[in-house]
Each structure stands twice: as C-alpha cells, then as structure tokens.
DRENDO-1510 file (C-alpha; in Angstrom, 1 decimal, always signed):
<recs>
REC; n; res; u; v; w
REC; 1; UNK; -17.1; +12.3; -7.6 .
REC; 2; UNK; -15.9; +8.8; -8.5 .
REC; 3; UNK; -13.9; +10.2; -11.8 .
REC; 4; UNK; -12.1; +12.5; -9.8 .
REC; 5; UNK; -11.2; +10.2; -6.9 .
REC; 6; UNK; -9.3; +8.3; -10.1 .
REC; 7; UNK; -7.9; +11.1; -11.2 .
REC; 8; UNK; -6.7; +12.0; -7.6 .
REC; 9; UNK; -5.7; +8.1; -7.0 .
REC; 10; UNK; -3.9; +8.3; -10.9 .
REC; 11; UNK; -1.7; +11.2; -9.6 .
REC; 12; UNK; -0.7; +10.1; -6.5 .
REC; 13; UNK; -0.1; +6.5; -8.5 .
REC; 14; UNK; +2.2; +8.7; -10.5 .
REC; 15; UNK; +5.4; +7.2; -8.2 .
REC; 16; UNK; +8.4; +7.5; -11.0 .
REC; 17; UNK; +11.2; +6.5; -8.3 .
REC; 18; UNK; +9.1; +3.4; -7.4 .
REC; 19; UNK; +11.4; +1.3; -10.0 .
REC; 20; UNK; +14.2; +2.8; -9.0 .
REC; 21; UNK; +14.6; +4.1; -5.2 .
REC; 22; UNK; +16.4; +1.3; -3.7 .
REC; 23; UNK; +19.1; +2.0; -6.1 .
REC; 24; UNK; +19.0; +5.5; -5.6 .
REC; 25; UNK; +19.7; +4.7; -1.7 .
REC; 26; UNK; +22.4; +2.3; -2.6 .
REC; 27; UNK; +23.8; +4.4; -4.2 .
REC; 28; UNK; +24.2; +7.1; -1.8 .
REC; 29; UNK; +25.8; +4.9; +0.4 .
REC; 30; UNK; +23.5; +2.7; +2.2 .
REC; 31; UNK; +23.2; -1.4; +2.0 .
REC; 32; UNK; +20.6; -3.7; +2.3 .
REC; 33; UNK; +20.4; -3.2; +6.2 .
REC; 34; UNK; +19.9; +0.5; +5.9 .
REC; 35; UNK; +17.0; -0.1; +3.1 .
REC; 36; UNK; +15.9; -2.3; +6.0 .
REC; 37; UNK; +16.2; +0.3; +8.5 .
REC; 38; UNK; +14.5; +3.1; +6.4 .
REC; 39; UNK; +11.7; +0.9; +6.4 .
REC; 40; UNK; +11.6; +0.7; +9.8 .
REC; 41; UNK; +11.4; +4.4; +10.6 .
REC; 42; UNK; +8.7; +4.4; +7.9 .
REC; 43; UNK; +7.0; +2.0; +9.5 .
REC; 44; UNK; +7.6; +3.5; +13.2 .
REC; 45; UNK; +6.3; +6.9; +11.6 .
REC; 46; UNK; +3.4; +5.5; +9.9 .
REC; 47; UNK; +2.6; +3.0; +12.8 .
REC; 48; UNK; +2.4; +6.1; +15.7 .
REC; 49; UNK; +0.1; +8.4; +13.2 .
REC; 50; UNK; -2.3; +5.4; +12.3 .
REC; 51; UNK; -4.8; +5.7; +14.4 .
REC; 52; UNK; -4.8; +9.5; +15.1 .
REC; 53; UNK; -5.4; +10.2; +11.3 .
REC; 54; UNK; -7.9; +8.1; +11.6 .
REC; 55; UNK; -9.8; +10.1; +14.4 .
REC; 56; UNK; -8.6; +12.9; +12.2 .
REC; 57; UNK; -10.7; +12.0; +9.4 .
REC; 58; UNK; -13.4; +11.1; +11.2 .
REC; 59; UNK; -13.5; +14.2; +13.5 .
REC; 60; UNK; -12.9; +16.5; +10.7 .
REC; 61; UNK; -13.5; +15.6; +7.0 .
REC; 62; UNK; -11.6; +13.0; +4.7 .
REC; 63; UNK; -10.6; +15.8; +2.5 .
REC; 64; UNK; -8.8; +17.3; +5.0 .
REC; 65; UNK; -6.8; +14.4; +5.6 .
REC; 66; UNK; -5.9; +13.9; +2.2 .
REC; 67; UNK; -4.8; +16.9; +1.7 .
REC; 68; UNK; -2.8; +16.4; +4.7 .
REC; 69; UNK; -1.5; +13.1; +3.4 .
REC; 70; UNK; -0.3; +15.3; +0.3 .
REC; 71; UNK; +1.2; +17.7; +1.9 .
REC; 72; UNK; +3.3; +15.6; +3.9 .
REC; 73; UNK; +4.9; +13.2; +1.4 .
REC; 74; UNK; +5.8; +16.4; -0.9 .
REC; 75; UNK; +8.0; +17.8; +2.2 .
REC; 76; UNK; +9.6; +14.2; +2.5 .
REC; 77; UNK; +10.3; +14.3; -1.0 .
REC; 78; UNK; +11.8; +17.6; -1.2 .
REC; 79; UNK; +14.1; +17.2; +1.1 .
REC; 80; UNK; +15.9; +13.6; -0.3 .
REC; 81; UNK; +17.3; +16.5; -2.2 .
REC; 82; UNK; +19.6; +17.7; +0.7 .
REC; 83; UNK; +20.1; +13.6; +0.9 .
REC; 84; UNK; +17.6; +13.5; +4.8 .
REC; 85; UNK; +17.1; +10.1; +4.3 .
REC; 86; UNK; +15.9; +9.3; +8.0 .
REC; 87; UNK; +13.8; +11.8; +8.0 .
REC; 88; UNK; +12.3; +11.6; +4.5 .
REC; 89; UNK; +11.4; +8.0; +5.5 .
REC; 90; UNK; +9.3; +9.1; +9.0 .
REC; 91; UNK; +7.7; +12.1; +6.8 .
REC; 92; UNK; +6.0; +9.2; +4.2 .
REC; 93; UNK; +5.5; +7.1; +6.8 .
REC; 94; UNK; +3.3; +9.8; +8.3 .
REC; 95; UNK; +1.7; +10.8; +4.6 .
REC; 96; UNK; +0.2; +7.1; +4.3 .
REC; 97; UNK; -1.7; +7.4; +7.3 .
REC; 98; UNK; -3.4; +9.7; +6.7 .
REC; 99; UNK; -4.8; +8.1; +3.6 .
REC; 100; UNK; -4.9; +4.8; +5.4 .
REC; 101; UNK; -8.5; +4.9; +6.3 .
REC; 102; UNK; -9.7; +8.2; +5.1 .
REC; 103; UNK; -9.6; +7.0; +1.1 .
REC; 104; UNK; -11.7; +3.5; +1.5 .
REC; 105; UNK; -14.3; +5.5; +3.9 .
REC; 106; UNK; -14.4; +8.3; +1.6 .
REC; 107; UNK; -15.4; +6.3; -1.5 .
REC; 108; UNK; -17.6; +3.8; +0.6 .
REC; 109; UNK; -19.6; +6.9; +2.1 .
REC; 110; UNK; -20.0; +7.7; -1.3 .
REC; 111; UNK; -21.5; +4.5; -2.7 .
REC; 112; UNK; -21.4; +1.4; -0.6 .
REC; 113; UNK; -23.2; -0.7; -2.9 .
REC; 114; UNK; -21.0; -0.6; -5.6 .
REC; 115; UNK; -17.5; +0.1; -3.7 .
REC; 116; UNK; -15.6; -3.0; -5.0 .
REC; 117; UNK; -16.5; -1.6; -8.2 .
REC; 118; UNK; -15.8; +2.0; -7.9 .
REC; 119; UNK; -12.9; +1.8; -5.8 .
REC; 120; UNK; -11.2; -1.1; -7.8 .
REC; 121; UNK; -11.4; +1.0; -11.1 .
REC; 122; UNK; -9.8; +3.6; -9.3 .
REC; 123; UNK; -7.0; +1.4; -7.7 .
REC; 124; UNK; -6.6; +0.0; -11.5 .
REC; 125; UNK; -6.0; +3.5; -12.8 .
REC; 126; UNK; -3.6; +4.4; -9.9 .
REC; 127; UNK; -1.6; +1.0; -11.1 .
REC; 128; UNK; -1.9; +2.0; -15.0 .
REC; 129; UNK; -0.6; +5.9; -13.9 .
REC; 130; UNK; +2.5; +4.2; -12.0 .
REC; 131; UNK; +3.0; +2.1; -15.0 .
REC; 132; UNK; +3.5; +4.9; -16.9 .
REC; 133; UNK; +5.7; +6.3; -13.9 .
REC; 134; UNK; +7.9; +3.5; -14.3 .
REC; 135; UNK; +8.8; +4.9; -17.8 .
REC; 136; UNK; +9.8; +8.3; -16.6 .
REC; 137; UNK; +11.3; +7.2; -14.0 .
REC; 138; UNK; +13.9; +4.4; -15.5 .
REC; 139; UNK; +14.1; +6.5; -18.1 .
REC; 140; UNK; +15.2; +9.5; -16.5 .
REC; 141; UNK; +17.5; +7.5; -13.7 .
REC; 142; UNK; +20.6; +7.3; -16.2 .
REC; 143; UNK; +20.6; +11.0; -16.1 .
REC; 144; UNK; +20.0; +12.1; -12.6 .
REC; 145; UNK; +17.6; +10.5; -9.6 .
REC; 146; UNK; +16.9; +14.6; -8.6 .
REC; 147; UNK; +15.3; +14.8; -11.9 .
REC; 148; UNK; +13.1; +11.7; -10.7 .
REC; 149; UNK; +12.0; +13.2; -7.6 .
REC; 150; UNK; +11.2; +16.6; -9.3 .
REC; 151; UNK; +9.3; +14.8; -11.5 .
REC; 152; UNK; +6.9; +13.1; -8.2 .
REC; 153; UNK; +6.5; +16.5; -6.3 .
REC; 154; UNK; +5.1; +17.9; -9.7 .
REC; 155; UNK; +1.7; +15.3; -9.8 .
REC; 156; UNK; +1.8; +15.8; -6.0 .
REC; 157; UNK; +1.0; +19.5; -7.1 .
REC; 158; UNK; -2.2; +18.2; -9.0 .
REC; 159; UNK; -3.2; +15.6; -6.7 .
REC; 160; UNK; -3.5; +17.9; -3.9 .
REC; 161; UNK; -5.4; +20.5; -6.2 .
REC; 162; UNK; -7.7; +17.6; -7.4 .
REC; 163; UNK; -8.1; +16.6; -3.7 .
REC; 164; UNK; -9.2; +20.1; -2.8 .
REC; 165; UNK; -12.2; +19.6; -5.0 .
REC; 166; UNK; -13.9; +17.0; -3.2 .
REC; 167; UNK; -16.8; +16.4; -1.6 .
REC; 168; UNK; -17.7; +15.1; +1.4 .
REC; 169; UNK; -21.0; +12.5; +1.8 .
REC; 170; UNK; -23.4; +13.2; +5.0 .
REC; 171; UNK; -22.7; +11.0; +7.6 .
REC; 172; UNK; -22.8; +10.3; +11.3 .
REC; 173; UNK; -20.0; +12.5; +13.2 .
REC; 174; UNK; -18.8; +10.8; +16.4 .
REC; 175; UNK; -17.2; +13.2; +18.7 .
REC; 176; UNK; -15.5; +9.6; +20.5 .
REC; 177; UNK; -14.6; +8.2; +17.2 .
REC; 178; UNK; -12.0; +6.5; +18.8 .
REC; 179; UNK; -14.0; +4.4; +21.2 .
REC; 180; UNK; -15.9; +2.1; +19.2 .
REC; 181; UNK; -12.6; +1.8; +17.3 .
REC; 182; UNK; -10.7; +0.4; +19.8 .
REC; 183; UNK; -13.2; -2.4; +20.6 .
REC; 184; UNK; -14.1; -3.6; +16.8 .
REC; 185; UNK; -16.0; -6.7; +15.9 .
REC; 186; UNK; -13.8; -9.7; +16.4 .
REC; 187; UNK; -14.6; -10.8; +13.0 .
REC; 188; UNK; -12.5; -7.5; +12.0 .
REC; 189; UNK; -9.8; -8.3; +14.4 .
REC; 190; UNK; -9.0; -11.1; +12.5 .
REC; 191; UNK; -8.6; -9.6; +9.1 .
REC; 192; UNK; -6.6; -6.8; +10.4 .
REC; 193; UNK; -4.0; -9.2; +11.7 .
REC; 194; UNK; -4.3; -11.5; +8.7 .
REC; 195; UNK; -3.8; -8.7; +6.0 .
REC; 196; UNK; -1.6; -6.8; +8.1 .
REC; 197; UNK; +1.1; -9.7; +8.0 .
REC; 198; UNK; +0.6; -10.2; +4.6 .
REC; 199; UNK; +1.0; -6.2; +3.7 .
REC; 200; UNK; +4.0; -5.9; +6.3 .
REC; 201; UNK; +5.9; -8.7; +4.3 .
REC; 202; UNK; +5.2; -7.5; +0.9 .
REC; 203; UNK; +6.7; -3.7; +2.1 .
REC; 204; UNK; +9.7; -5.3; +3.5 .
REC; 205; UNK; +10.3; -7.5; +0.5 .
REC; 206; UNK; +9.4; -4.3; -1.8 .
REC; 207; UNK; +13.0; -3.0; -0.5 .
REC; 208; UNK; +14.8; -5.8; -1.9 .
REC; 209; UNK; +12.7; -6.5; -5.6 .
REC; 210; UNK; +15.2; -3.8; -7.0 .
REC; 211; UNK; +18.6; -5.2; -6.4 .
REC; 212; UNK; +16.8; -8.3; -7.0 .
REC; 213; UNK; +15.8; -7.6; -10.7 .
REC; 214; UNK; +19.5; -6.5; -10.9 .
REC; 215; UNK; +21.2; -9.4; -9.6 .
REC; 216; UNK; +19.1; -11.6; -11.9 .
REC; 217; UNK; +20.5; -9.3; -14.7 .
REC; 218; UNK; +18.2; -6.7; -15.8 .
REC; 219; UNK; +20.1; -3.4; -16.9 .
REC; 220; UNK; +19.1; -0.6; -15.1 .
REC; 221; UNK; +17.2; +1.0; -18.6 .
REC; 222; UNK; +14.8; -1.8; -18.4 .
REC; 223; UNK; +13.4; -1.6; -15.1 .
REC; 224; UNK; +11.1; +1.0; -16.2 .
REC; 225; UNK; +9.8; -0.9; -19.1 .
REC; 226; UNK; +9.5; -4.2; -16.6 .
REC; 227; UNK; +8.0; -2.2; -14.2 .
REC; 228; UNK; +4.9; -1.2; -16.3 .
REC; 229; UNK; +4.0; -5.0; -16.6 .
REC; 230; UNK; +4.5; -5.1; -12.9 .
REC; 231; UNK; +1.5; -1.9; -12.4 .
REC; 232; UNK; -0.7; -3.4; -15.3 .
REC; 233; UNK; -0.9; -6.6; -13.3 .
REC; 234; UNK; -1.4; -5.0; -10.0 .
REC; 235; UNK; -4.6; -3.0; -11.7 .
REC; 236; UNK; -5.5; -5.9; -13.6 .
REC; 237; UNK; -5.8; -7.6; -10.0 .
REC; 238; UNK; -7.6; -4.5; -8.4 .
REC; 239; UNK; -10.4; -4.3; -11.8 .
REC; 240; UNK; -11.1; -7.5; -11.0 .
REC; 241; UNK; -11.1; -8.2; -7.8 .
REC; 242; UNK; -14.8; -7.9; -7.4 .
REC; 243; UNK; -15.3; -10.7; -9.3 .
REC; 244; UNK; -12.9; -12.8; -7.9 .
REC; 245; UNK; -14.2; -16.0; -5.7 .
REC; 246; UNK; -12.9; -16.0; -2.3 .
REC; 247; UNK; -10.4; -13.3; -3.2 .
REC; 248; UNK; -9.4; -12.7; +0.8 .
REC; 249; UNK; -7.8; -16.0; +0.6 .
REC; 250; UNK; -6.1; -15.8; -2.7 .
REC; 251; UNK; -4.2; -12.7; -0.9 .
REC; 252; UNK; -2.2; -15.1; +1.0 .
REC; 253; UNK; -1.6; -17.5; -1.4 .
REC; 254; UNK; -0.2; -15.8; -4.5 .
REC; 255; UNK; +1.9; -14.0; -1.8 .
REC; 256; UNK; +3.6; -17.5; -0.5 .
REC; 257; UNK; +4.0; -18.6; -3.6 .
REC; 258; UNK; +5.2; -15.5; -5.0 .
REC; 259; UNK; +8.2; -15.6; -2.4 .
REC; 260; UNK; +8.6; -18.8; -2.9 .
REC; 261; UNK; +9.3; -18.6; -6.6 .
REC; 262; UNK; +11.7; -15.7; -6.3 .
REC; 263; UNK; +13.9; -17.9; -3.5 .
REC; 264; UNK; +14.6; -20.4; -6.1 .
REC; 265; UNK; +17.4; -20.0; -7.7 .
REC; 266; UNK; +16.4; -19.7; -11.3 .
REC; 267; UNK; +17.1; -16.3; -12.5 .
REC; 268; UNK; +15.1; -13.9; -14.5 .
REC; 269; UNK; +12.4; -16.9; -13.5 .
REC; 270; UNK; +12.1; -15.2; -11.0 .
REC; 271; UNK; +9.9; -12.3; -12.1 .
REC; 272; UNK; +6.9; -15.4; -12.3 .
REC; 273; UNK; +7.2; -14.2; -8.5 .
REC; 274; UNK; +7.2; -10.6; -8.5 .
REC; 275; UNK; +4.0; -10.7; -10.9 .
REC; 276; UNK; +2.3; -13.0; -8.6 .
REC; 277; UNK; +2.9; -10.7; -5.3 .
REC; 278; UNK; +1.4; -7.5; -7.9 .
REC; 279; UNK; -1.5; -9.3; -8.7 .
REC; 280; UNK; -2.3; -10.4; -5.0 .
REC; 281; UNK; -1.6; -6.8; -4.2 .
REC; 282; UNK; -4.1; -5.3; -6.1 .
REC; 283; UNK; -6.9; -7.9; -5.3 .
REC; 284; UNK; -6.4; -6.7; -1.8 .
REC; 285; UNK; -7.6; -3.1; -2.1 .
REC; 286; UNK; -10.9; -3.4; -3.2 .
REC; 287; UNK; -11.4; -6.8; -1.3 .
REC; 288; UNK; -9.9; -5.8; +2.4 .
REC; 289; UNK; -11.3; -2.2; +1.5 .
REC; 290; UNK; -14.8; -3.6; +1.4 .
REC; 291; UNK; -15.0; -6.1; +4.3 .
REC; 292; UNK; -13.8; -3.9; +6.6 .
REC; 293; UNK; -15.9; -0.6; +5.6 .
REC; 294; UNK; -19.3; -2.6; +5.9 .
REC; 295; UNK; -18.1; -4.2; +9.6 .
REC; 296; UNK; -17.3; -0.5; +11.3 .
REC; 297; UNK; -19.3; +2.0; +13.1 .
REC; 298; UNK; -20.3; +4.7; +10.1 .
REC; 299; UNK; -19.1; +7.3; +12.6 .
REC; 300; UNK; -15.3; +5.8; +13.2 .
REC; 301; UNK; -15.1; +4.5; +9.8 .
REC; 302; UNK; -11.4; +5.8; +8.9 .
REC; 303; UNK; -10.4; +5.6; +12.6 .
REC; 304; UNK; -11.4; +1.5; +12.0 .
REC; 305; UNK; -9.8; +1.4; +8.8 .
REC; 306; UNK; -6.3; +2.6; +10.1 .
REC; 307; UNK; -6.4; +0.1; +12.6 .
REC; 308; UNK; -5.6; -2.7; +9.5 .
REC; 309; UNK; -2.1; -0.2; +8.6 .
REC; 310; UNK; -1.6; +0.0; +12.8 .
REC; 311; UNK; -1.3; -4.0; +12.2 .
REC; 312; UNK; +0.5; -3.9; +8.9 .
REC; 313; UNK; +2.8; -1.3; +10.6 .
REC; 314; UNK; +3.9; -3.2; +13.9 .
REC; 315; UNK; +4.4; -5.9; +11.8 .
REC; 316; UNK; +6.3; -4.4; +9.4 .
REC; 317; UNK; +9.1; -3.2; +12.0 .
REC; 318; UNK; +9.2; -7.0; +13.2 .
REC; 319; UNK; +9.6; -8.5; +9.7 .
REC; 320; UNK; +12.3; -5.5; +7.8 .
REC; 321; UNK; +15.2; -6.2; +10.3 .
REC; 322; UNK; +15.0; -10.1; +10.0 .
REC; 323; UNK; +14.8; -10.0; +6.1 .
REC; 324; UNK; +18.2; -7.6; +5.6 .
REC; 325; UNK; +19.9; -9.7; +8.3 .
REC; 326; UNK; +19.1; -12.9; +5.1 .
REC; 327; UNK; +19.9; -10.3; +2.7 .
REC; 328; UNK; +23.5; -9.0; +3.9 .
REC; 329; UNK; +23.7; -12.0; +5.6 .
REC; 330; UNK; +23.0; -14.8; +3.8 .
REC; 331; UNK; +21.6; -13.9; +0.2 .
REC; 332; UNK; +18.8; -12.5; -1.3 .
REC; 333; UNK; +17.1; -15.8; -2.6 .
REC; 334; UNK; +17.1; -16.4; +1.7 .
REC; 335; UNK; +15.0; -13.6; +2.1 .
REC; 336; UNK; +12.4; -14.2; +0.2 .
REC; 337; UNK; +12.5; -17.6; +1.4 .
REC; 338; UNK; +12.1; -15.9; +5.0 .
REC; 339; UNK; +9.5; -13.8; +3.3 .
REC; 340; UNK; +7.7; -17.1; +2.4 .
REC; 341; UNK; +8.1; -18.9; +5.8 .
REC; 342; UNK; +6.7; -15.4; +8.1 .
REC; 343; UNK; +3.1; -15.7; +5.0 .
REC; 344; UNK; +2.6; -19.2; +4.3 .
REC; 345; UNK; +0.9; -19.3; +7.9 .
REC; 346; UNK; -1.4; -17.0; +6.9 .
REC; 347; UNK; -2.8; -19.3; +4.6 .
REC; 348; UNK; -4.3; -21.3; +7.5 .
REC; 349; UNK; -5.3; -18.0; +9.5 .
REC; 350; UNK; -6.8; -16.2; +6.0 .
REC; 351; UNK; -9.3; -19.8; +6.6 .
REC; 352; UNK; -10.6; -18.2; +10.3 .
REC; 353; UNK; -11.0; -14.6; +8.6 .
REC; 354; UNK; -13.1; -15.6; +5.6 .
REC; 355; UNK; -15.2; -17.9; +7.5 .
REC; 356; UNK; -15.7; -14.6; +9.9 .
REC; 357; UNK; -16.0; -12.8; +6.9 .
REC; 358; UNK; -18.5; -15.5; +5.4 .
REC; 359; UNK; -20.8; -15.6; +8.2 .
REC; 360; UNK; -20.9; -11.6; +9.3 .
REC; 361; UNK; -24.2; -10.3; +8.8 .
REC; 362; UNK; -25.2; -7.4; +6.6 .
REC; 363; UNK; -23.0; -4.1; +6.7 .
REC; 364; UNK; -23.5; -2.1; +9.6 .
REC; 365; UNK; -24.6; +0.8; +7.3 .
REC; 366; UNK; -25.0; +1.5; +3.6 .
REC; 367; UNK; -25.0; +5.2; +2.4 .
REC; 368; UNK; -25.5; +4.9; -0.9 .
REC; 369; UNK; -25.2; +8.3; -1.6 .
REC; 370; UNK; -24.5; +8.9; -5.7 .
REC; 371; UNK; -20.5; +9.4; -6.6 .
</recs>
C-alpha cells in the first residue's frame, strides 16, 4: 500500500497554480490585504472542520476522509472559474482537514516502525510531482490561468480514483474518539502549539513569496522553472528527515532565518530564504508526523493529529492580517521581517517540545501491520 499512498500523495502534489496563484488573484483585482484575507477564510474554514474530520476519520475509515478531502478541493477549484474567490478559499480550507490527521494515521497504522521512512518517501515524491507542476503551471500562465486550474482538477480525478483503492489497517475503533483527544499528553500540547506557529507563519508568508520573486525581478516564465528547485528541496528535506539530528528544532530555525534573509534588502538574494523555509518544510512532515502518531490514543489517532492544524489554523488567522497590513503598508521586506519576529520565539519553545519529545516514553502503540 505504501506505493500507492505515493502515487496518491504525487497526484494531489500535482498543484500547477502553486507558482502562480497569487498572481492569478492579483490580477483579478485583489491586493496584498485580500491574499491576506483569503487566507483567512481558509484558515477559518479549515480551523472549524479540524477536529470534526478528525473524529470523522476515526469514526469511519481514513479512506473515506480522503476521498472526502478530494472531493472538496475539486468543487473549490471549479468554481475559481466563475471567479468565487471567497468561497473557493473556505471550500480548500475544508479539503485540508480532512487529510490533516487522516494521511499520517493512515500510513502509521500501516507501518509504525518504519513511518519516517515510508511517509517521507512519499512526502518527497509529492514535492518532486509539484516540481513538475510548477512547469505546467508557469508555463501555461502566459496563456490562460483557466487552463491552469483545468489542468489541477484533472490529477484530482486520479487521486481520488487512487484513493478509492486503499486499504484500511485493523485498529481500535473508539466510538468517543473525541474524548481522549481533547485531553492529549502535555508533551503533545507542546508541539501542537510549537509547529502550529511555525506552519501558520509559513502559510501566511506563502501568500506573499509570489509577488516577492516578482519584485526581485523574476519574469513571470521563470517562476515555474524556479519553482521546481523550490519542490526538489522541500522533498530533499522530507527523504531525509529521518536521518536528520534533532530535526524538530531545525523546523524553527531554518524558518527564522529564512525570513530573515528574504527581509534584507538584497534582491534575487533573497531566494537563499525561500529555499531555506522549503527545506524546513519538508523535514517537518515526516518529523511532526511521527512524534505525534506514537503519543496518541490508537483509537483517536486522526482526531489527535488535526488538533496540530486546529493550532496551525487559529494561528494562522492571527498572523495573515498583521503581515498584509507590512505588506500594503509598509513593504514586503517588513513582512517577512514580521514573519521572522512572530518564529524566532519558537526557537526557545521548539527547546521545551524536544526535551518533551526526548524524554516521552515508548509509542503508545505500534501496529506494524505490512504496507
């Protein structure tokens, strides 16, 4: 089952309007607050529907809520045709819960002793797919962004009919899977809020690396091409993060220094930055995946998963207002300096949640069933 969790994961990593869907907002009339405030319904969306996909999952199959999670972001990509922005935004916000906990659960149900492993090469193959995206995608921009979006509802297609075929491990049902959820281990506490700061930062920022890359002077051609070496890092990061040391604290660093890098003013420099936030970003799958699958109950796995995207979420509609304020405001070197400032304490806090993390005793459960 592991190969076709990669193929599913390389479909749905098949996001051709990730380089360029800022600029397709932009424009249709919006500026940097109203990327901002997309976010925010996104997050709003995603933030109410955490937690419920969760018990979803764990009431009634991770398959289910896949499919689901499919279903959903094709609608709220169809209709950007009719321009729904608002709505397209709270429609994807809703998609990625449902594959917030249900994915890492999943694959660790399927083989927690080697999860890092088999869910990093599947992350990395996601990354290498979006890569290849990026192409499409920059290349097909010039001509029309429909024919960029048509493009994304097509692999949704296959990743939903890949997604039908999968399996689900034996494992304990709990008919009150949100109980234990709602109390989890402190140590889990603290890496939900931890990564959840981090995440929220690096979706807000995401809004602006766009009209970043253009203001620094990269035609509009090359983002595609730049944006494969973006996703080849990211998968780079997420192939090896299970042999990176102390890789829950190199999350928060590359981040802050990332942001840091790209508030400088210092041009196409600047893409020293955006490499750095990639890489961080696909350590943390595997790495956050794994800590917090081996502390949760095996019977509200997903619902305790979705609990670190309820963090990233409520975060997330803190931090996207104050960094377009900078942005319209002030500049867009400012926000990523304000980007920098809300992280670099969460190089001090990622300290209390690896030490946590250090200390924990052996996973609550191992099924170790064969992928």
């Amino acid at each position: 089952m592991s190969s076709r969790f990669a193929a599913y994961r390389a479909l749905m990593g098949f996001t051709c309007q990730a380089p360029v869907f800022a600029l397709f907002y932009l424009s249709n009339g919006l500026d940097y607050r109203g990327l901002m405030t997309l976010a925010v319904v996104f997050a709003a969306a995603k933030l109410g529907c955490d937690v419920p996909a969760g018990v979803f999952a764990d009431r009634f199959g991770r398959k289910k809520a896949l499919l689901i999670r499919v279903a959903l972001e094709a609608v709220s990509v169809a209709i950007l045709f009719d321009r729904h922005f608002l709505i397209s935004s709270a429609l994807a916000g809703a998609a990625c819960a449902f594959s917030s906990g249900a994915e890492a659960a999943m694959v660790y149900e399927w083989n927690a002793k080697e999860f890092p492993k088999v869910f990093g090469r599947a992350a990395s193959w996601g990354f290498l797919s979006t890569a290849l995206a990026a192409l499409a995608g920059g290349g097909l921009a010039p001509l029309s962004f429909d024919l960029v979006y048509a493009l994304r509802l097509a692999a949704l297609a296959a990743a939903g009919a890949v997604a039908a075929g999968f399996e689900e491990s034996r494992r304990t049902v709990s008919r009150t899977a949100l109980k234990p959820a709602l109390a989890p281990p402190r140590r889990l506490v603290r890496i939900f809020v931890y990564v959840g700061l981090v995440g929220a930062v690096q979706v807000a920022a995401l809004q602006l690396q766009q009209p970043f890359l253009r203001s620094a002077g990269v035609p509009l051609a090359t983002l595609g091409a730049l944006y494969v070496g973006f996703q080849v890092v990211t998968a780079l990061g997420a192939r090896i993060a299970h042999r990176v040391p102390r890789a829950l604290r190199l999350i928060g660093l590359a981040s802050t220094a990332g942001f840091a890098i790209m508030a400088l003013p210092i041009g196409l420099a600047g893409i020293l930055g955006v490499l750095l936030l990639k890489f961080a970003h696909g350590v943390s799958l595997p790495t956050v995946g794994k800590s917090l699958s081996e502390g949760a109950d095996p019977g509200s796995r997903a619902t305790a998963l979705s609990f670190r995207s309820l963090f990233e979420g409520a975060a997330l509609a803190l931090v996207a207002p104050a960094l377009g304020w900078a942005a319209d405001s002030v500049s867009l070197p400012s926000a990523f300096g304000l980007a920098a400032m809300f992280v670099g304490p969460s190089i001090v806090f990622s300290e209390v949640a690896c030490v946590s993390l250090d200390s924990s005793a052996s996973p609550v459960s191992s099924v170790s069933s064969a992928a």
